[in-house]
C-alpha positions in Angstrom: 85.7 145.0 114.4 84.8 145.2 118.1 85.7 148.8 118.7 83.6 149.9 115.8 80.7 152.7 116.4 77.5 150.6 116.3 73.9 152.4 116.2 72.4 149.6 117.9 74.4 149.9 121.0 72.9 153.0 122.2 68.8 151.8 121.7 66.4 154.0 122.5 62.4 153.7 121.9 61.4 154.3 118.6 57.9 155.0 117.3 56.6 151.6 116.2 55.1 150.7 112.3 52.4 148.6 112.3 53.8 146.1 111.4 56.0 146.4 114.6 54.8 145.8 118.0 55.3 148.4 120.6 58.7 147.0 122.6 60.4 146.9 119.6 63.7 148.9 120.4 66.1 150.3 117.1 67.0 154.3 117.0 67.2 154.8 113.4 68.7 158.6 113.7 71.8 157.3 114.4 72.4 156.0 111.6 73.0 158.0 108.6 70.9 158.3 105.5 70.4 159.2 102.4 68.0 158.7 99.1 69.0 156.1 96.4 67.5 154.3 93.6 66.6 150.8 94.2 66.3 148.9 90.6 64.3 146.0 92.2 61.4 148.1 93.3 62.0 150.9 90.8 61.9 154.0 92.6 63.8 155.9 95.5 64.3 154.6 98.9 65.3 156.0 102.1 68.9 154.3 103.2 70.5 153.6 106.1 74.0 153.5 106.2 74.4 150.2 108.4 77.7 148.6 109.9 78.7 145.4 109.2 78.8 144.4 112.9 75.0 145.2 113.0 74.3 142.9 110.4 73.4 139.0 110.5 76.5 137.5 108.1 75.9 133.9 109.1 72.8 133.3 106.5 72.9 132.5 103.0 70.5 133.6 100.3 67.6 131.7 100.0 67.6 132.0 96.3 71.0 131.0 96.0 71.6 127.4 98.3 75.4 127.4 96.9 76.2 130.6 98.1 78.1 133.6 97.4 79.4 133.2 93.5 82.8 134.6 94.4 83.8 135.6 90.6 80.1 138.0 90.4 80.9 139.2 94.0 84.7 140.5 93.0 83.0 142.2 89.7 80.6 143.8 92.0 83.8 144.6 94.8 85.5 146.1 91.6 82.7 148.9 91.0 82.5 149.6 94.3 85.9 150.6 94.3 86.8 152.2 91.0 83.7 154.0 90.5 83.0 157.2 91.8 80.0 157.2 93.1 81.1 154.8 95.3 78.1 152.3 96.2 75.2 153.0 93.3 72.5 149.9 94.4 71.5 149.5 97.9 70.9 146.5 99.9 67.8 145.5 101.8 67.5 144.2 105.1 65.2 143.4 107.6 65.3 143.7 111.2 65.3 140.8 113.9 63.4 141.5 116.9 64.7 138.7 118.7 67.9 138.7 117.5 67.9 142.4 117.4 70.1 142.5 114.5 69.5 143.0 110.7 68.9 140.1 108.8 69.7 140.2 104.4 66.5 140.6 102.4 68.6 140.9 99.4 71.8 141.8 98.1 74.0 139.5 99.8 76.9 139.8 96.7 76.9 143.2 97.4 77.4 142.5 101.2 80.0 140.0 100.8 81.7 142.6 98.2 82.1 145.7 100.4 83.0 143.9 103.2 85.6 142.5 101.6 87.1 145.7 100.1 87.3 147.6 103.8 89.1 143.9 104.4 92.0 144.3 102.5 92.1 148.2 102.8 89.7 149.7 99.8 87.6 153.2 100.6 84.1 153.1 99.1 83.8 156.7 97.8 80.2 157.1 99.7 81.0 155.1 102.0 81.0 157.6 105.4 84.5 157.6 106.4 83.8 158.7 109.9 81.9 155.5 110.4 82.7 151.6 110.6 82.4 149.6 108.1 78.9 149.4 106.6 77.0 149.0 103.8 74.0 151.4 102.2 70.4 149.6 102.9 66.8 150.2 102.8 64.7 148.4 105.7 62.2 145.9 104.7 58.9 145.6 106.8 56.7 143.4 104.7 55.3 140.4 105.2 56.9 137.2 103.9 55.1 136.6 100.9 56.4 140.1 99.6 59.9 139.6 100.9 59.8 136.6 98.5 58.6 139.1 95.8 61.5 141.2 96.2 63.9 138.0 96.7 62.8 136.6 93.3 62.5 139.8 91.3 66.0 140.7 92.6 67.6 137.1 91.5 65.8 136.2 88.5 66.1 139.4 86.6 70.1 139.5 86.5 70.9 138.0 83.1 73.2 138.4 81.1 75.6 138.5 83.9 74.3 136.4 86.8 70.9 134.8 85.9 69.0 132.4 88.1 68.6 129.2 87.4 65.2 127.4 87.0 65.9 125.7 90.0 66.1 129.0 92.1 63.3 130.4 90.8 61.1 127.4 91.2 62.2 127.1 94.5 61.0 130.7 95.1 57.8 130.7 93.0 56.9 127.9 95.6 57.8 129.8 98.9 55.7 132.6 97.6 52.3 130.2 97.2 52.9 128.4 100.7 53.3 131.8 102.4 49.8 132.4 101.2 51.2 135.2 98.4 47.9 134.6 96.3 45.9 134.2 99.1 43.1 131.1 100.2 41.3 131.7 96.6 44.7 129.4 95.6 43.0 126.5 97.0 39.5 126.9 95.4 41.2 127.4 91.7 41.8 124.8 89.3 44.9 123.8 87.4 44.1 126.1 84.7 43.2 128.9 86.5 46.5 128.3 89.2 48.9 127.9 85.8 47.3 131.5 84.7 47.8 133.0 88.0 51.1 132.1 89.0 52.4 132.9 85.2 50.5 136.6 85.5 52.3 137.1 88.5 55.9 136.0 87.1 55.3 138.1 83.9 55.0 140.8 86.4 57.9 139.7 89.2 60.6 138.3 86.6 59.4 138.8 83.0 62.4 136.5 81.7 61.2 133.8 83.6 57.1 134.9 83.2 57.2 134.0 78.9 58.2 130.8 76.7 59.9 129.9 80.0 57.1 129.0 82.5 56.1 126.4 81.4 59.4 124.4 82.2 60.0 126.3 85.9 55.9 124.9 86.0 56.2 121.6 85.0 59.2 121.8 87.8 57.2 122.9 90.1 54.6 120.6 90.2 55.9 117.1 89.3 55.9 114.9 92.1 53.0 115.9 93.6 54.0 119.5 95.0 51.6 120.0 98.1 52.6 123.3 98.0 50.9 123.7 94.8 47.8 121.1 95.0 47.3 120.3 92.1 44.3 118.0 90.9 46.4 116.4 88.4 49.9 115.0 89.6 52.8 115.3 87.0 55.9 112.3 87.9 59.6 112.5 87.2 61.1 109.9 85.6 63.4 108.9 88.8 60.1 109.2 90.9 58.6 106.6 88.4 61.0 104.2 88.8 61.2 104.4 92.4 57.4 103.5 92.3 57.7 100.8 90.2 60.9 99.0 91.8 58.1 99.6 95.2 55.5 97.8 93.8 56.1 95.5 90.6 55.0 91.8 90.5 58.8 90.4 89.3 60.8 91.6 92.2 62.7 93.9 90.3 64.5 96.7 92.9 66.0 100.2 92.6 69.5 98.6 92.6 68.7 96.4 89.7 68.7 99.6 87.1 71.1 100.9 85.6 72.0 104.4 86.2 70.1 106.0 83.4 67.0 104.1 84.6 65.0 104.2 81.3 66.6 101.5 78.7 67.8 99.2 81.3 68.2 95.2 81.3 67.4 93.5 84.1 67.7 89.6 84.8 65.1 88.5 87.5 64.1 84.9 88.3 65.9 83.6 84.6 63.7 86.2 82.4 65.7 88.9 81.0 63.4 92.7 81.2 63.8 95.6 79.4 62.5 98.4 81.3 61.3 102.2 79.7 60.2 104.9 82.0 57.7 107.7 80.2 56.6 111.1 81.2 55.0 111.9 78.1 52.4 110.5 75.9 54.3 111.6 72.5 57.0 109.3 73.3 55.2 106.7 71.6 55.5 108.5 68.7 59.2 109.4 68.9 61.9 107.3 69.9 60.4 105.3 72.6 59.3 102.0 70.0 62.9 102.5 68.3 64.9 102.4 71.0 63.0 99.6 73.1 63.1 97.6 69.3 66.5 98.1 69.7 67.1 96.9 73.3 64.9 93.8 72.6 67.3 92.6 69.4 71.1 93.6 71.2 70.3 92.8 74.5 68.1 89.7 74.0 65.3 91.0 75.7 62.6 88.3 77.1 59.9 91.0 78.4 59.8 94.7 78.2 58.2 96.7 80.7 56.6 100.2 80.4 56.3 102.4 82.8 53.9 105.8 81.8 53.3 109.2 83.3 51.9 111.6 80.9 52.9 115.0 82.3 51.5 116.4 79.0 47.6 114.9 79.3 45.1 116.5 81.5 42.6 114.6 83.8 39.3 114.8 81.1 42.3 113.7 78.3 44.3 110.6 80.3 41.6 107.8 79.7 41.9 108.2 75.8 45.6 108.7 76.1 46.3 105.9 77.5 44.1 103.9 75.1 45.8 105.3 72.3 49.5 104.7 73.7 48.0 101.2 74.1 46.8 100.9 70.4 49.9 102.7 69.2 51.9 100.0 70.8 50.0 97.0 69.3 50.1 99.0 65.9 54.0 98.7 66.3 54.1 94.9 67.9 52.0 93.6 64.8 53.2 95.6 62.2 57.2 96.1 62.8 58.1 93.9 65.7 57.1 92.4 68.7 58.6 94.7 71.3 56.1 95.7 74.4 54.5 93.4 76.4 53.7 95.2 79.7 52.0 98.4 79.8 51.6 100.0 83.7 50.5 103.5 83.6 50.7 106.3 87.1 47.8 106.9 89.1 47.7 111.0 88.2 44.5 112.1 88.7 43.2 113.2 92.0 40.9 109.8 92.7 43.6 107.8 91.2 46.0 109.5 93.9 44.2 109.5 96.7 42.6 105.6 96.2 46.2 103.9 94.2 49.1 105.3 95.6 48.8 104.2 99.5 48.0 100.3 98.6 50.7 101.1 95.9 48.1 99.7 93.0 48.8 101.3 88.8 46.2 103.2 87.2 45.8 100.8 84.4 47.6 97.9 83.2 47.8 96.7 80.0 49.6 93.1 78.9 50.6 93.2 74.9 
């Protein structure tokens, strides 16, 4: 598309926004424009009708890291097309003053859609036909934290026919807090008050996900220790458990001695035989945890079993008494079903525990059955 008209090979000084500095160079009157309704922000915007060559097509959306779904971009290509209005939803884009060329705020289905039609030969019925190739956008001049905003309300809010998945929105939820989206009172909040924050703001930016949903894209969020969210009370995935313990157990036992579903495993160190059980949560105690590890003990021929606890579901004042009772709860089963647990090693997860355990690779508590 080399010989194609392109607005932003005739540049001429424009008046600058504020949040523009005064050599930026981009002559928006020669591109044509028009007034369309934007679902993600709700209203009207002023749009640009902006050719392909102009445009940045070597960066994917950062809410989707697998790229263009081809089968929702073709639906999308197919209303283009047939429908004859043409284009109904404009794209957003943002402009590179280094680069000088426009970068994809959102909409990058719709992108990869019309530019495949004008590929194989399809008009776009308001689609200027006295121009190149292009594509209907209104300019973004925000600051990150809101581009993130419009990324995620854009993306989460598509179901039934192309919703995000938790992953996509966690991933976003965090961009927005390190780009400072709820400003430095973040830092001085406590788990409580960052949990109510960051789900008022979802219930706001992508409702679906803002409900009976947080709580899963939270838990997400944080486990692991998320810096981005600094926490006071660190939540562990089960792979990150065992990664700890194979780090810093007494018997030797490594990563490669588990099998691949980690929790349940038999492992044969130094002539013992272990069982091994991985917990996140202190209910498991009361589930299928002393069943299954009953079970392990009497098929496998277990010698020792090991258990390794995180409870994402206790709270920093609540983990000293949870732990004691998973403690008494597993002597309650050892005297009065069967011997099953003999070694108890629960996470460092509070703050203290964190910051004094985790370095010299020390547990929390240990308990010996």
């Amino acid at each position: 598309m080399s010989n194609m008209k392109s607005a932003i090979g005739q540049l001429v000084p424009m008046v600058p926004s504020k949040s523009e500095p005064k050599n930026q160079n981009l002559n928006l009157s020669l591109y044509k424009k028009q007034k369309m309704h934007c679902p993600v922000t709700g209203g009207n915007k002023l749009c640009y009708y902006i050719p392909f060559d102009d445009i940045d097509d070597t960066r994917h959306n950062p809410a989707r890291p697998a790229g263009t779904d081809p089968t929702k971009a073709l639906a999308i290509q197919e209303s283009l097309i047939s429908f004859p209005t043409g284009q109904e939803e404009p794209i957003c884009v943002e402009w590179s003053k280094i680069a000088k060329v426009w970068n994809k705020v959102f909409g990058y289905n719709r992108d990869w859609a019309a530019r495949d039609a004008f590929r194989l030969g399809f008009a776009i019925a308001n689609h200027p036909a006295n121009e190149p190739p292009g594509i209907w956008a209104w300019i973004f001049t925000g600051s990150p934290a809101e581009k993130t905003t419009l990324q995620l309300r854009e993306n989460a809010n598509k179901k039934p026919h192309s919703p995000a998945t938790k992953q996509q929105v966690v991933k976003l939820l965090g961009q927005y807090i390190s780009q400072g989206g709820f400003g430095q009172i973040w830092w001085t909040y406590s788990d409580t008050q960052k949990y109510d924050c960051a789900r008022k703001y979802m219930m706001v930016t992508a409702p679906i996900w803002g409900s009976r949903k947080f709580k899963g894209v939270w838990n997400l969020l944080t486990q692991n220790g998320n810096s981005k969210v600094a926490l006071s009370f660190r939540t562990w995935s089960k792979d990150k458990l065992a990664e700890y313990f194979c780090a810093h157990n007494p018997y030797g036992i490594v990563k490669g001695d588990l099998d691949a579903k980690l929790s349940g495993s038999k492992v044969i160190k130094n002539g013992k035989k272990y069982g091994i059980y991985f917990v996140s949560a202190k209910t498991e105690i009361a589930g299928a945890l002393p069943t299954n590890a009953s079970k392990l003990r009497v098929k496998r021929d277990i010698d020792e079993m090991i258990v390794v606890c995180a409870f994402n579901d206790s709270t920093v004042t609540g983990i000293k008494n949870h732990r004691k009772a998973f403690v008494d709860d597993s002597e309650w089963w050892n005297t009065e079903i069967k011997h099953v647990f003999d070694h108890i090693y629960f996470m460092p997860q509070t703050k203290k525990e964190t910051d004094n355990m985790m370095v010299a690779g020390q547990w929390a508590e240990y308990a010996q059955l």
